[in-house]
C-alpha positions in Angstrom: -33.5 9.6 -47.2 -29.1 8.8 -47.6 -28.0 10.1 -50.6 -24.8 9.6 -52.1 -22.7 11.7 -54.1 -22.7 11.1 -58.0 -21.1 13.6 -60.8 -23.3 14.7 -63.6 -20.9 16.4 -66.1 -19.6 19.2 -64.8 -22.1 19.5 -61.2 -23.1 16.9 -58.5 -26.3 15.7 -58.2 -28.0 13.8 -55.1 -28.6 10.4 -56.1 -31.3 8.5 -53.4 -29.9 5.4 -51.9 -31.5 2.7 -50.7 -31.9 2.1 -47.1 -30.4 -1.0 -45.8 -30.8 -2.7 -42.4 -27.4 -0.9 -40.9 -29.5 2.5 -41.3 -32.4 1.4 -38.7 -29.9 -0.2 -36.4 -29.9 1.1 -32.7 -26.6 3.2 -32.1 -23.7 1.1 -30.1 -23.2 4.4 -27.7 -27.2 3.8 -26.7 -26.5 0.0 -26.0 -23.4 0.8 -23.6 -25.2 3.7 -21.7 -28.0 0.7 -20.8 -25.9 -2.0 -20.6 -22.8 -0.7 -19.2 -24.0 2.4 -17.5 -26.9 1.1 -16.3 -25.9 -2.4 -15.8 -28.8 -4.3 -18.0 -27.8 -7.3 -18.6 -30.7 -8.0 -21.0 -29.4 -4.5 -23.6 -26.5 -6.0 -24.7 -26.0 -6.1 -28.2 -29.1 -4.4 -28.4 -27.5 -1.9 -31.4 -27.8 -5.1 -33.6 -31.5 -4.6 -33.4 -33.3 -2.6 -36.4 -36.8 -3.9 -36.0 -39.7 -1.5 -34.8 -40.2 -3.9 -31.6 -36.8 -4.1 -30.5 -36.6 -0.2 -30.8 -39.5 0.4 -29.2 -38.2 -2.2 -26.7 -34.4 -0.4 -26.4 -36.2 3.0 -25.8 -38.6 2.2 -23.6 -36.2 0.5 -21.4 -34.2 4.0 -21.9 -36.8 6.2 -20.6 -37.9 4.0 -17.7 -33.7 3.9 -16.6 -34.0 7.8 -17.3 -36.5 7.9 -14.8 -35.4 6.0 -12.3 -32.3 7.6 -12.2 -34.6 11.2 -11.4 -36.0 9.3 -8.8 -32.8 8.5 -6.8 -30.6 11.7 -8.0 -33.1 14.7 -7.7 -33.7 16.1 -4.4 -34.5 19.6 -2.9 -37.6 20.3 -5.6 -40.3 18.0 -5.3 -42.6 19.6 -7.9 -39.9 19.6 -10.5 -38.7 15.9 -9.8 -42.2 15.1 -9.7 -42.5 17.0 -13.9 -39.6 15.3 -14.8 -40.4 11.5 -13.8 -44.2 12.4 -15.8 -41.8 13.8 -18.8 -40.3 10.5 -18.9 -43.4 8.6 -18.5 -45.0 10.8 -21.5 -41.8 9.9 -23.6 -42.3 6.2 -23.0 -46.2 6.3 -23.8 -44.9 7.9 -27.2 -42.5 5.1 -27.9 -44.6 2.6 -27.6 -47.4 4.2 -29.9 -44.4 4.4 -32.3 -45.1 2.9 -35.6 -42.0 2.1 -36.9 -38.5 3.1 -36.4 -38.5 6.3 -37.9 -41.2 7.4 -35.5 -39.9 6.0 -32.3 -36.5 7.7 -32.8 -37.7 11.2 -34.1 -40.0 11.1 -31.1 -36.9 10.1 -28.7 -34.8 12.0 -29.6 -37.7 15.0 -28.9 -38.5 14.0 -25.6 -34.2 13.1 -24.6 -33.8 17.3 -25.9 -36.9 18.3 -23.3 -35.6 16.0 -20.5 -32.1 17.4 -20.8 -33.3 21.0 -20.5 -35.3 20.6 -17.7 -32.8 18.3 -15.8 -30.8 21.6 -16.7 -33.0 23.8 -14.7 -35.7 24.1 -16.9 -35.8 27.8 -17.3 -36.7 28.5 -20.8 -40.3 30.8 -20.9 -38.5 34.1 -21.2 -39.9 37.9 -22.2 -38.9 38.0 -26.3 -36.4 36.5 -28.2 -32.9 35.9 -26.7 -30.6 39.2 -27.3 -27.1 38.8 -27.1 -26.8 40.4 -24.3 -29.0 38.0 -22.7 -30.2 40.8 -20.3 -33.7 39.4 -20.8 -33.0 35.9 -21.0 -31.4 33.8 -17.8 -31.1 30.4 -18.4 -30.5 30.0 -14.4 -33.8 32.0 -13.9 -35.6 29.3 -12.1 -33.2 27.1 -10.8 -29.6 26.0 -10.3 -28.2 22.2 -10.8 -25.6 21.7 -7.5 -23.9 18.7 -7.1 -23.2 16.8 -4.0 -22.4 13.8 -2.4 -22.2 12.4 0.7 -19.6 10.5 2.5 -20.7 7.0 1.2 -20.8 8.4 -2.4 -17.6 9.9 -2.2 -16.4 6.4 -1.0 -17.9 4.9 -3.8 -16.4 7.5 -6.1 -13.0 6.4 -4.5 -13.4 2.4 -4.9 -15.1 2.5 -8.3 -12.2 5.0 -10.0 -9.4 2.4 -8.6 -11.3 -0.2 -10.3 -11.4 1.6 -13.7 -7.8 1.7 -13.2 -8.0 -2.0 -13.4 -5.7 -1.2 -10.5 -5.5 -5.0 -9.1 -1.8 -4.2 -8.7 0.0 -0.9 -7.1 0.4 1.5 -9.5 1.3 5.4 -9.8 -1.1 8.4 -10.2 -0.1 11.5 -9.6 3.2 11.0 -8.2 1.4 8.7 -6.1 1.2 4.5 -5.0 -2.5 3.8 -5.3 -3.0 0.9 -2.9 -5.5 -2.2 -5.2 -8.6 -2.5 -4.5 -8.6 -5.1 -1.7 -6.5 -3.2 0.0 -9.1 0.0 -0.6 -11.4 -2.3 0.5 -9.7 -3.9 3.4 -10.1 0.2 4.8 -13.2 1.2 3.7 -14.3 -2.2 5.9 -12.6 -0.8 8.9 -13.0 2.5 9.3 -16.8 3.2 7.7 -17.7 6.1 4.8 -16.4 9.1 6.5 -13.4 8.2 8.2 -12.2 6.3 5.0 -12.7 9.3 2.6 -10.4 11.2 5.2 -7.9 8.7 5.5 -7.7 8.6 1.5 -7.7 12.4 1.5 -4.3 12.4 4.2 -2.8 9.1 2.2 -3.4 10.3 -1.1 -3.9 14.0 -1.4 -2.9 14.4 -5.1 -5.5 11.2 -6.4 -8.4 12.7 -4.0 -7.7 16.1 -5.6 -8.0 14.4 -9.1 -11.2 13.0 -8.0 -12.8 15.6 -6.0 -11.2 18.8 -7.0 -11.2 20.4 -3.5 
């Protein structure tokens, strides 16, 4: 339970407070990763919500975009991707037997730890406890995360970082005149995913580097 801070003569004592509907409210950052990140319409201004429903209801929904995000990002190890997508079906199982809000979140923020480590390789059943040395403990001993994209992502990568720019006029990055994003546009139109990454690459080497870091 919040306590707060009161002085009894010469020491401090915990004092319990009394909960108040701020405390159960669902945080803003979880209401911009499903609204803004990704793009439900229906989250928004979900972090007003304190009831048991409407957590169960913001969590759920968090899992299930969790999950569908594995589905279209995780290639190269079936099994795994086919772990993780039950993970997040087991998380959102326990949210909905939640009782209240105290449960749902204690039980979120469980299953969010387990998904992060395997989405992290998932290596953690190790001989003994970790040494410093970590001779007997590899946290890349089943797996490695690599990154890639291909030339339609990178494309998208280009158009979407001019438009967090807000860059609906010219303006200067790197030393460099970013064209708007029509005019991005205009050449992405034109010349298809590959050719316009290259083009971009030759045009603007200094903003591609930003992006890219090749």
């Amino acid at each position: 339970m919040p306590t707060r801070r009161n002085k009894v003569g010469s020491r401090e004592a915990d004092v319990p407070r009394r909960l108040t509907r701020e405390d159960f409210e669902i945080p803003l950052g979880v209401e911009s990763l499903l609204s803004g990140g990704f793009g439900l319409r229906s989250m928004y201004h979900l972090h007003y919500a304190a009831s048991p429903g409407e957590w169960r209801r913001g969590m759920r929904t968090l899992f299930e975009s969790f999950e569908k995000a594995i589905r279209d990002t995780v290639v190269g190890d079936e099994q795994h991707k086919t772990n993780l997508i039950a993970r997040c079906r087991r998380a959102r199982e326990r949210v909905r037997s939640g009782r209240n809000q105290v449960v749902v979140a204690k039980n979120a923020v469980e299953d969010l730890a387990w998904i992060c480590c395997d989405l992290l390789g998932g290596a953690r059943v190790q001989r003994g406890p970790r040494r410093g040395a970590r001779t007997n403990w590899s946290l890349a001993r089943h797996r490695t995360v690599f990154y890639a994209s291909t030339a339609v992502q990178m494309a998208s990568r280009i158009l979407d970082h001019d438009i967090l720019l807000e860059a609906d006029k010219y303006k200067e990055r790197f030393g460099e005149k970013v064209p708007s994003v029509r005019n991005l546009m205009r050449e992405h139109r034109k010349r298809g995913a590959s050719s316009f990454v290259a083009w971009f690459r030759d045009q603007y080497p200094k903003t591609y580097a930003s992006l890219f870091w090749t």
